[in-house]
Backbone bond lengths (Angstrom), bond angles and torsions (degrees), N, CA, C in turn:
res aa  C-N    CA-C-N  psi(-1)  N-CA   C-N-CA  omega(-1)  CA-C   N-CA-C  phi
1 X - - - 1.457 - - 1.521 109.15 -
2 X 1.506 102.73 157.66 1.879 96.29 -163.54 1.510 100.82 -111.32
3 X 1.313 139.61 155.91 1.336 146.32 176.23 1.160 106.67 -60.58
4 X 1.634 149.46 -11.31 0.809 155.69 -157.83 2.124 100.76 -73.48
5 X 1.313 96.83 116.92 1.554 99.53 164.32 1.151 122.81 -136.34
6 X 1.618 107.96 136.07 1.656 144.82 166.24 1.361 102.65 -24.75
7 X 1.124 115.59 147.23 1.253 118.70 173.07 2.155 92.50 -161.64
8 X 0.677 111.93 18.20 1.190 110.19 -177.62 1.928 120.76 157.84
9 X 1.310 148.41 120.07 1.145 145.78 -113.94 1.643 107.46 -179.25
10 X 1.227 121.86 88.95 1.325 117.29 176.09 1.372 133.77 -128.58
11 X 1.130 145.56 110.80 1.224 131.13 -166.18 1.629 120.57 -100.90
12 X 1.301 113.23 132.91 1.528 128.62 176.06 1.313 134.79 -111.91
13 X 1.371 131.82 177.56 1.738 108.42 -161.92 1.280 94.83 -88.33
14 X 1.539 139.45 -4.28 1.350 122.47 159.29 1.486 127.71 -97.94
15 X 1.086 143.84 11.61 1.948 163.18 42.36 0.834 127.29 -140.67
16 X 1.340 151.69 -37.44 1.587 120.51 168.81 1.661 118.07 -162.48
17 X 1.015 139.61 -179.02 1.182 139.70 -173.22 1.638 104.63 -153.66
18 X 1.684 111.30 137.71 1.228 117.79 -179.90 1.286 129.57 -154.34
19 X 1.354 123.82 124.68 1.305 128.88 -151.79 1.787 87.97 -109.36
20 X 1.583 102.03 137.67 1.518 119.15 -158.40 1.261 112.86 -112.14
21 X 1.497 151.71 162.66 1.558 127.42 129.58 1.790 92.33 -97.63
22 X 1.479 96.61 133.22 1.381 99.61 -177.25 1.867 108.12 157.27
23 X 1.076 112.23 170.56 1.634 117.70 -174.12 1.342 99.39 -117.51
24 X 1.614 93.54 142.57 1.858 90.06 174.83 1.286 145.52 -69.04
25 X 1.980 108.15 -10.13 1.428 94.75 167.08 1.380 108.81 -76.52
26 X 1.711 129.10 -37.06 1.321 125.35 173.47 1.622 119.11 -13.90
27 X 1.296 114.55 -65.62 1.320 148.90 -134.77 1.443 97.18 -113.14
28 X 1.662 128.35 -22.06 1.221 115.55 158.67 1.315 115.85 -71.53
29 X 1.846 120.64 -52.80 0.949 127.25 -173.04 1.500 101.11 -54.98
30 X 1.356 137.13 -80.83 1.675 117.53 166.60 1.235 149.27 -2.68
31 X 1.647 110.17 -25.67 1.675 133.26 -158.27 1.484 90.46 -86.15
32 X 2.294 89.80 -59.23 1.671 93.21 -175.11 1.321 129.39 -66.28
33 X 1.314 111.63 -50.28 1.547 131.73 171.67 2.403 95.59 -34.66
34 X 1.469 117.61 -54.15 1.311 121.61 171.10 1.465 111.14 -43.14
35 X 1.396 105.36 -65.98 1.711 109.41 -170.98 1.619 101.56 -78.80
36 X 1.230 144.63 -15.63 1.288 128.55 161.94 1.615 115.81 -64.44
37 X 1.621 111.05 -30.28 1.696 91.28 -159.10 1.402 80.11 -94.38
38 X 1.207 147.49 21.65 1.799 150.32 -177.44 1.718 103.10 -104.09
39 X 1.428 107.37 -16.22 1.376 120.62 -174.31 1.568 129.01 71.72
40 X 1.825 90.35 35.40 1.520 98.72 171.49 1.593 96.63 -105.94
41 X 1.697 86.35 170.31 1.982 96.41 163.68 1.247 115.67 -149.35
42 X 1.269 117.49 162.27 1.265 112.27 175.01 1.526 118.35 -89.92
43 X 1.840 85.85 141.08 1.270 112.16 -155.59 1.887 102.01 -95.91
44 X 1.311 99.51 -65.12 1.327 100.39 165.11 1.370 122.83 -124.90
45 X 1.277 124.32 -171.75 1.658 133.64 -168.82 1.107 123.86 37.08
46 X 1.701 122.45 -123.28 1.865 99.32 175.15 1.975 80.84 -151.65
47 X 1.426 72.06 172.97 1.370 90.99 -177.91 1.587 134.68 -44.19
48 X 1.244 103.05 -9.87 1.779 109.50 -176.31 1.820 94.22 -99.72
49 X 1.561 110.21 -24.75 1.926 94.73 -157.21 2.192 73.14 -155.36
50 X 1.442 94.50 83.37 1.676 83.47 168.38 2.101 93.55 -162.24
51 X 1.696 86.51 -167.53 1.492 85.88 -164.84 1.751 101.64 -119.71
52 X 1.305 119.89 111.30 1.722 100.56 165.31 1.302 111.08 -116.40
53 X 1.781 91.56 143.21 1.250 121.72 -177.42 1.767 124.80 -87.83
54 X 0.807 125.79 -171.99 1.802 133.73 -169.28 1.614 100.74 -168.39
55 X 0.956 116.96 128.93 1.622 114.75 166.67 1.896 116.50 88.14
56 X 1.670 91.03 161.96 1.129 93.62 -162.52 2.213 103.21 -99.81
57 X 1.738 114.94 107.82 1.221 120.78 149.71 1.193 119.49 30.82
58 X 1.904 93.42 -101.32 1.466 127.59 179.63 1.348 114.01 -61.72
59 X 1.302 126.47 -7.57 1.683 115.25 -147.05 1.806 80.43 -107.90
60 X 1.587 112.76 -51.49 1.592 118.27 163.20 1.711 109.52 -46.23
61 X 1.077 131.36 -57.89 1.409 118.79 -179.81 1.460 103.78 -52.81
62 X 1.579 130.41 -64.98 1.526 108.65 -166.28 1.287 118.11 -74.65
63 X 1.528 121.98 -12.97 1.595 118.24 -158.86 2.083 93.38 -127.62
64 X 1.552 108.15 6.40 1.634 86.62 157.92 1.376 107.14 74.21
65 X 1.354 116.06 -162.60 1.477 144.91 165.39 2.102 97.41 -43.28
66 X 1.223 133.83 -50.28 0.971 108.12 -159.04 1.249 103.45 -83.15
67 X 1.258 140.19 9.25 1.471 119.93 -176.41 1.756 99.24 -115.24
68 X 1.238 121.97 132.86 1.450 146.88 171.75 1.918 92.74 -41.81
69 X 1.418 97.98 132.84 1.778 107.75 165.58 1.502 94.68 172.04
70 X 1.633 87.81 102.93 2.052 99.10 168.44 1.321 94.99 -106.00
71 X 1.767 105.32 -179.18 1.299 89.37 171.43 2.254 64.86 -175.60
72 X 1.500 116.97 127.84 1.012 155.36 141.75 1.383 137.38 -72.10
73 X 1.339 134.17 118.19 1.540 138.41 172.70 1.386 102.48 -100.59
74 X 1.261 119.25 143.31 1.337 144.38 162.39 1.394 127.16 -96.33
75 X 1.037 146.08 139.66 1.652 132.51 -169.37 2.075 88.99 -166.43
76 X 1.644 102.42 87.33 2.112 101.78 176.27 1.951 86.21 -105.36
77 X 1.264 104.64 111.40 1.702 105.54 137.01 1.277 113.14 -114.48
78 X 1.759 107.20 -171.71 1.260 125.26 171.85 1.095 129.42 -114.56
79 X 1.315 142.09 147.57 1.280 144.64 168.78 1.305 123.57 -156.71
80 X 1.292 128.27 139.03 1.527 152.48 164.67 1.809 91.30 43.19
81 X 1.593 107.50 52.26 1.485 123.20 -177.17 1.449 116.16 30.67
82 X 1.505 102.25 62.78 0.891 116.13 158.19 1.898 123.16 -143.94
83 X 1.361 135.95 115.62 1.094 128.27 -147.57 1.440 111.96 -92.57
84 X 1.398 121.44 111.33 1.584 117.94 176.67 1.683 119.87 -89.36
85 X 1.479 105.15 150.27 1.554 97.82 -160.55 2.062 79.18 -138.34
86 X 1.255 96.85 139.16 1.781 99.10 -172.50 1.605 85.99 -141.59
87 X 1.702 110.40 112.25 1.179 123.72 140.04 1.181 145.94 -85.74
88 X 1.241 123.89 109.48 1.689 137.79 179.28 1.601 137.59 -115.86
89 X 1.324 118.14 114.99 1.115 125.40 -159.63 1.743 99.20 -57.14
90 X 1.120 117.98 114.21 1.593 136.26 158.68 1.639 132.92 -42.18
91 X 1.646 92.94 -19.36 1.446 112.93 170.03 1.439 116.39 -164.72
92 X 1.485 104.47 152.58 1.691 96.51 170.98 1.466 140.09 -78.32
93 X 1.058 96.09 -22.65 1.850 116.73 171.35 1.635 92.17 94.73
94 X 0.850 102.63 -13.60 1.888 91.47 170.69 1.543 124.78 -44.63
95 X 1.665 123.13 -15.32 1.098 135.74 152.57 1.268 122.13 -57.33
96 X 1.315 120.64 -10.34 1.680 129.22 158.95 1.406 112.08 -107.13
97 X 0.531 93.82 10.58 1.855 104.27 172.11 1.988 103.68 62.56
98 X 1.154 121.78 -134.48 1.362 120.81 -167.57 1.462 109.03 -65.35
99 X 1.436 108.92 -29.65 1.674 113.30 -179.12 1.407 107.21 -84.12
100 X 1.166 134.78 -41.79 1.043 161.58 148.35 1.757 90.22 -8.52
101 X 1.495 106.72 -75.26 1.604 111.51 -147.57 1.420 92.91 -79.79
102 X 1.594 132.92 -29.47 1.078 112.39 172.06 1.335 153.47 -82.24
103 X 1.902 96.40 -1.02 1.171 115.08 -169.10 1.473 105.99 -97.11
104 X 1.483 106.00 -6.83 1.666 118.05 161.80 1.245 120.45 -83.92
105 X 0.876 109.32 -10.88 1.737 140.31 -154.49 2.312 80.12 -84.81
106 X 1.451 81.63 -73.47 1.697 95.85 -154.52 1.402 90.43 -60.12
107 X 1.757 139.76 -38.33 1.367 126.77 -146.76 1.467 93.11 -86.68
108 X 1.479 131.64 -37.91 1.353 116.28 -174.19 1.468 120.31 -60.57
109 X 1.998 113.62 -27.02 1.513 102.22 169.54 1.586 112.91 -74.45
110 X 1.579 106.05 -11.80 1.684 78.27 -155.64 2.145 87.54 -93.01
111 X 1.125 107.10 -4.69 1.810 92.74 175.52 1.363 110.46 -101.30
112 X 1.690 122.45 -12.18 1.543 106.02 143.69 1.350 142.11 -62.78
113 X 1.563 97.09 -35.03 1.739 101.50 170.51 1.300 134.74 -84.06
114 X 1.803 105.98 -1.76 1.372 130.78 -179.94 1.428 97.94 -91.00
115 X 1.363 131.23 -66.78 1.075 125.04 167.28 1.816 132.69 -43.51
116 X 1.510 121.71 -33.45 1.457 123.83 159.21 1.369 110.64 -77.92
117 X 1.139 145.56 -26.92 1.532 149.15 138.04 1.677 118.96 -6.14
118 X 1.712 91.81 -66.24 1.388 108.11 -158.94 1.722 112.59 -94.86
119 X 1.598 112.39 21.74 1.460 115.04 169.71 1.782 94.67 -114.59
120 X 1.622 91.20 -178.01 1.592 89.49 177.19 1.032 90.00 -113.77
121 X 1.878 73.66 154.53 1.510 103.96 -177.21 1.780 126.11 -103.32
């Protein structure tokens, strides 16, 4: 578990927002090190303001809703020493059609609540 503490915690229909005590490379390196052992990576930008993905593209274009493809934005600044971390789903899953939207549906609660879980509280 990481020293990292909550100080503020909100969730929205695009996923969540979180106010930290902590510095942003800390808390970047944490984000990724999180979405790597979850079996995402980064796709683009860098670890403080980038996007990681899960799943295969092409495999969602021919197979729809049944084939796995998340895809997460990251956005850590700083302010008045305090570190903000803003999670946002990268896509809607509407490219899988109804399964599609719900299976984006379920992964954005369960890596917001995995991620506020895994700081102290």
């Amino acid at each position: 578990m990481t020293q990292i503490k909550v100080k503020n915690y909100e969730k929205n229909g695009n996923g969540a927002d979180y106010l930290l005590e902590t510095d942003v490379k800390t808390l970047a390196v944490f984000i990724q090190d999180f979405f790597n052992s979850e079996g995402y990576q980064l796709e683009d930008g860098t670890p403080e303001n980038g996007g990681y993905t899960k799943g295969n593209l092409g495999m969602r274009v021919l197979f729809g809703g049944f084939a796995n493809r998340f895809k997460f934005n990251v956005s850590i600044t700083s302010a008045d020493g305090m570190t903000s971390l803003k999670l946002m789903k990268g896509m809607t899953g509407a490219s899988g059609g109804l399964i599609g939207y719900t299976k984006m549906e379920n992964e954005i609660n369960r890596i917001r609540e995995k991620i506020y879980n895994s700081f102290s509280q």
